[in-house]
N, C-alpha and C positions, 0 to 999 in steps of 0.2 A: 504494500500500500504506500501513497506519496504523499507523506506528512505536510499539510499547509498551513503554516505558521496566519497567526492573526494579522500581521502587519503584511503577509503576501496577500491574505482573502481580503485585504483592507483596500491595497494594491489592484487588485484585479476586477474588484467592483469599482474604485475609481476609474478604472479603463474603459469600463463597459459604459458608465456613465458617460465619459466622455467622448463616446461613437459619434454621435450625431455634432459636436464642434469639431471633431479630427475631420469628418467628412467637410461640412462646409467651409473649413478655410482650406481643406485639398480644394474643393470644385475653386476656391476664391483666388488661387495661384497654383499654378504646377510647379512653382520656384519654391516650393516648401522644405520641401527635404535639401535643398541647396545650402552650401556653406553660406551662411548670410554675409559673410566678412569676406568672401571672394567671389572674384568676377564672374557672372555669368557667362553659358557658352551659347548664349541665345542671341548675341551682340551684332552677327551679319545678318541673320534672317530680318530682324528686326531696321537695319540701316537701309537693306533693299526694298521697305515699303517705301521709303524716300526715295527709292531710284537710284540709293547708292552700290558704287562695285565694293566698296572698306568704310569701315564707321571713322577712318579718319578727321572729319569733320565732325562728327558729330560728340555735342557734351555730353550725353548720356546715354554710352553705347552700353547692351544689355541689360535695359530697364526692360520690367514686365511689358507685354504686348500692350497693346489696344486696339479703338477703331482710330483712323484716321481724321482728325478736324478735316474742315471744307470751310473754313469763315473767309479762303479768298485773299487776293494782296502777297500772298506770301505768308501765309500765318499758318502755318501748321505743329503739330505736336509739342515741345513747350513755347513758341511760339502762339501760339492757339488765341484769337482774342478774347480778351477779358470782358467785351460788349457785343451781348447777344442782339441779336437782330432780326430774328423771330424764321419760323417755315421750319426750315433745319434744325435738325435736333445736335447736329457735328459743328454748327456754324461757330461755336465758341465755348469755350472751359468754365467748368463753376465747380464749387466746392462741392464735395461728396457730402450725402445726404448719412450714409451709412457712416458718416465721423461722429456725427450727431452724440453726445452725452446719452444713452439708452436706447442706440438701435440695439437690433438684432445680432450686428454684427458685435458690438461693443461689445455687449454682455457675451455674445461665445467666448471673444479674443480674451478678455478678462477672466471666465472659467477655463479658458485651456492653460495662459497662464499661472490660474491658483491650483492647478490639477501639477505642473511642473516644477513654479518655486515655492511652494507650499503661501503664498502670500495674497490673502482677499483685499483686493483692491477695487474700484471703479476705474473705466479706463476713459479718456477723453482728448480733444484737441483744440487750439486756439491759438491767441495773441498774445505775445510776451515781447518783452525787448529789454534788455540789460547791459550799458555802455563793457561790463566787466566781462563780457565775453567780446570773442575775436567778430564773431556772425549775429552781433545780438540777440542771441540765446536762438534762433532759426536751427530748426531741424532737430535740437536738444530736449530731451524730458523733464518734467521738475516734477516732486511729491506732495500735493497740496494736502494738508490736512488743514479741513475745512472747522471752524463752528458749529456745531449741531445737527453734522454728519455723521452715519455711523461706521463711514470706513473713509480711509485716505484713497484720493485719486492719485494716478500717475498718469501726466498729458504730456502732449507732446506740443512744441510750440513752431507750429506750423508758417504761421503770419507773423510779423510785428507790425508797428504802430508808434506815431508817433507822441498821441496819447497814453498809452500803456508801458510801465516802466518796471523795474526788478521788486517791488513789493507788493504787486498786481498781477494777477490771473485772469484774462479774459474768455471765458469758455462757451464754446460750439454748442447748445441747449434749443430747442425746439421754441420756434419761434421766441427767442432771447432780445429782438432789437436789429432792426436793419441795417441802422446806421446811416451815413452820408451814401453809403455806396451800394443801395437797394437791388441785389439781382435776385432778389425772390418772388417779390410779384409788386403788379400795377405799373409794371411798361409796357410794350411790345418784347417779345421773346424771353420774359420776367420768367422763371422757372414752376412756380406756381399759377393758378386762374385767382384771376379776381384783383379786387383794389386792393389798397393798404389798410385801411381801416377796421379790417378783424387781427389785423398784427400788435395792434397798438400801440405803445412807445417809442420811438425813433431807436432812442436809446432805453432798453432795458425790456419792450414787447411787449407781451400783452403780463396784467396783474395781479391776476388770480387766477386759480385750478381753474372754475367755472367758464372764464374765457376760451377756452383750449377748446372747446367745441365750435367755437364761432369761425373756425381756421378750416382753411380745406382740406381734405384729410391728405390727399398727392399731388405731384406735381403734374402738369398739363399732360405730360408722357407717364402715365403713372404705373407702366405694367411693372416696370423693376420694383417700383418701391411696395410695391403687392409682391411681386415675388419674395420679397425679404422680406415679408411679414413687419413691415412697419406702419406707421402711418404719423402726419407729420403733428396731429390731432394727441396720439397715445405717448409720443415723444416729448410733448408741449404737458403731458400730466405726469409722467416720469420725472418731468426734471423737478415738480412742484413736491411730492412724494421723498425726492431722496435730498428735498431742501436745499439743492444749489440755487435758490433764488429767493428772495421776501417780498412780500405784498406791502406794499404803502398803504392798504385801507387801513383806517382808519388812525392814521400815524398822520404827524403835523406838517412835513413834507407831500404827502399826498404820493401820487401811483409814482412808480418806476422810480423812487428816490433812494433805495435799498436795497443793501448788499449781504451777504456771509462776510463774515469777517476769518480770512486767514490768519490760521494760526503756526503754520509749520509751510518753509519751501524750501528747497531744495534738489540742485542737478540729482539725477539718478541714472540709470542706464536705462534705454529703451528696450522695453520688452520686444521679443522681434514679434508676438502675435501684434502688436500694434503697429510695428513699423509695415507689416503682412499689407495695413491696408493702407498707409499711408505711402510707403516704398521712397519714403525718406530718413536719410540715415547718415550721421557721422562717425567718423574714422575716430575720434578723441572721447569716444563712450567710456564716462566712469565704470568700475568693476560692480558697486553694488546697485541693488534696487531700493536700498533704504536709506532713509534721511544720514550725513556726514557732515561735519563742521565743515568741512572745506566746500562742501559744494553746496551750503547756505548763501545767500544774498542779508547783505545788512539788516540788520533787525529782526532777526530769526533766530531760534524759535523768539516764538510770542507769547508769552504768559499770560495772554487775556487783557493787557494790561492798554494795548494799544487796539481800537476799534475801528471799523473799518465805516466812513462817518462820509458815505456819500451823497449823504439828504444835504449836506451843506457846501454848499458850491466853494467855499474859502478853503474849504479841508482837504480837496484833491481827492485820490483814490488810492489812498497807500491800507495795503492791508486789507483789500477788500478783491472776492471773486466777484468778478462782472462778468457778463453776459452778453453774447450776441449770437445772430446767424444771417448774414448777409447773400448766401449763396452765388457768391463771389471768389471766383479764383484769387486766391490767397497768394500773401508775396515768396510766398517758399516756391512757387510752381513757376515764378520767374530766375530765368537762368544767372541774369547779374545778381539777385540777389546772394548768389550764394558761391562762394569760395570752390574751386573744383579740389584743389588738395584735401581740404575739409571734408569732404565729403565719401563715401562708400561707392566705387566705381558701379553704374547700372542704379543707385538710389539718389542723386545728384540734387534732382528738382522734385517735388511734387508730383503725384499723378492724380490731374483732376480729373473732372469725371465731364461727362453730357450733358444736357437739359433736362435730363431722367433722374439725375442725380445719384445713380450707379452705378454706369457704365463705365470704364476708365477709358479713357486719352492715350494712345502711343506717345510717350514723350521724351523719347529715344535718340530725338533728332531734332530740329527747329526749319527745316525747310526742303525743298524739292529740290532734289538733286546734290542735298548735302553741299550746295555751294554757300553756308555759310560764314 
């Protein structure tokens, strides 16, 4: 007979649980089981949709596949424009819907990781920027332990801003705040149907749980985001539930004036089920996943003692997670944004997604015929 220790039958039921995430981030990359830290051998297939004979031209030879942009002018794969113009679902890049704080995808990437480093965390992505790195913190993870959370996120800082600074979290949350730079809905080729006015706040979105109905549930293209069992409606109640946002009712600022106040940040290494869906990734990844003195920003940790006091326009936004989702290719998915040595050959820039908000981008190359 073959003695099964408790910690193996502990082991093999974790496994079995974890079938149905091993499956969908296989179906979500073939590049899974690849050394993440070396270069892909998918580098020419991928240059010759450009029409290239060598990926010598191109910045990010042996990035995961995609469909090709068509927005026209010369704008293709991270080239792609950042302004949709409606008909075409290829005609230009937007953020992935699937980064969202509480997709579908979140939540697997974060149980295959807690199946691995034994570590429950939430997983997420947004805006940072910190003069004390080389890349203003782009392409980096930091460890948020939030206020009146019940577990620590680790995100990854996709965008920066020149509002958002090293004691600030800006996070990707379901209908969080448009912003100045609205590509979710109420233009022409807006990613969402409809006006603005079920979004609510410019900055910070709509104000309460109860709101989150008034939103459309998908985007104009909606079959991906039904495939991946989201909706942008259950994403907008998620994020009210696991408290990364507060209601101004009945508070003396009024709606969208209120924050979480951070209490712990901190560089970390990127989990690779995260980088999985982002496929952005630095070379100068710290070794752990948890908070270190060294890879704090000023005034961390925080004792409770500093509040994150963004009802008051004089006080800034130090110590506080805010909020947004603009459905807007992000500055990480631009090439000058980011240093080529810095970076993980084949994970360089970003890969945005479609007007679907799922599909990803070929962003392999930035134009036709590699004569860039």
């Amino acid at each position: 007979a073959i003695l099964v220790s408790t910690l193996q039958k502990k082991t093999i039921a974790a496994m079995a649980a974890m079938a149905p995430v091993i499956l969908f981030l296989t179906i979500l990359s073939p590049a899974l089981c690849e050394d993440f830290l070396a270069p892909s051998n998918r580098s020419l297939a991928g240059c010759r949709s450009y029409g290239c004979s060598s990926c010598a031209r191109c910045f990010n030879p042996g990035s995961r596949p995609g469909v090709m942009c068509k927005s026209g002018g010369g704008g293709v794969g991270y080239h792609c424009s950042a302004e949709p113009k409606g008909g075409n679902g290829v005609s230009a890049a937007f953020a992935c819907m699937d980064w969202t704080f509480g997709s579908n995808a979140m939540r697997s990437a974060a149980a295959s990781f807690r199946a691995q480093a034994g570590q429950d965390v939430y997983f997420g992505v947004g805006t940072y920027g910190t003069s004390d790195d080389k890349q203003r913190g782009l392409g980096a993870c930091y460890r948020l332990k939030v206020e009146g959370m019940d577990k620590d996120i680790i995100a990854q800082s996709i965008n920066t801003g020149w509002d958002v600074h090293g004691n600030q979290f800006d996070l990707q949350i379901g209908a969080g705040g448009t912003g100045a730079f609205n590509n979710c809905a109420g233009r022409q080729g807006s990613m969402f149907p409809g006006g603005q006015s079920a979004w609510g706040c410019t900055y910070g979105g709509v104000d309460s749980y109860a709101a989150c109905q008034k939103l459309p549930k998908r985007p104009r293209r909606s079959h991906a985001m039904r495939q991946a069992g989201d909706s942008l409606v259950s994403l907008c109640e998620y994020s009210w539930k696991k408290k990364v946002r507060v209601s101004g009712a009945g508070r003396p600022a009024g709606k969208c004036k209120y924050n979480p106040t951070l209490l712990d940040v901190s560089r970390v290494r990127c989990p690779e089920q995260l980088v999985q869906l982002t496929q952005l990734q630095r070379k100068d990844e710290p070794q752990s996943f948890t908070a270190t003195p060294s890879g704090r920003p000023r005034g961390f940790p925080n004792s409770g003692d500093k509040k994150c006091r963004s009802e008051d326009p004089s006080a800034g936004l130090g110590y506080c997670l805010t909020r947004m989702m603009d459905c807007r290719k992000p500055s990480g998915a631009f090439k000058d944004n980011v240093q080529r040595d810095l970076m993980v050959a084949g994970r360089r820039v970003l890969q945005t997604c479609t007007s679907d908000g799922y599909t990803r981008i070929d962003v392999s190359c930035g134009c036709g015929g590699c004569m860039c």
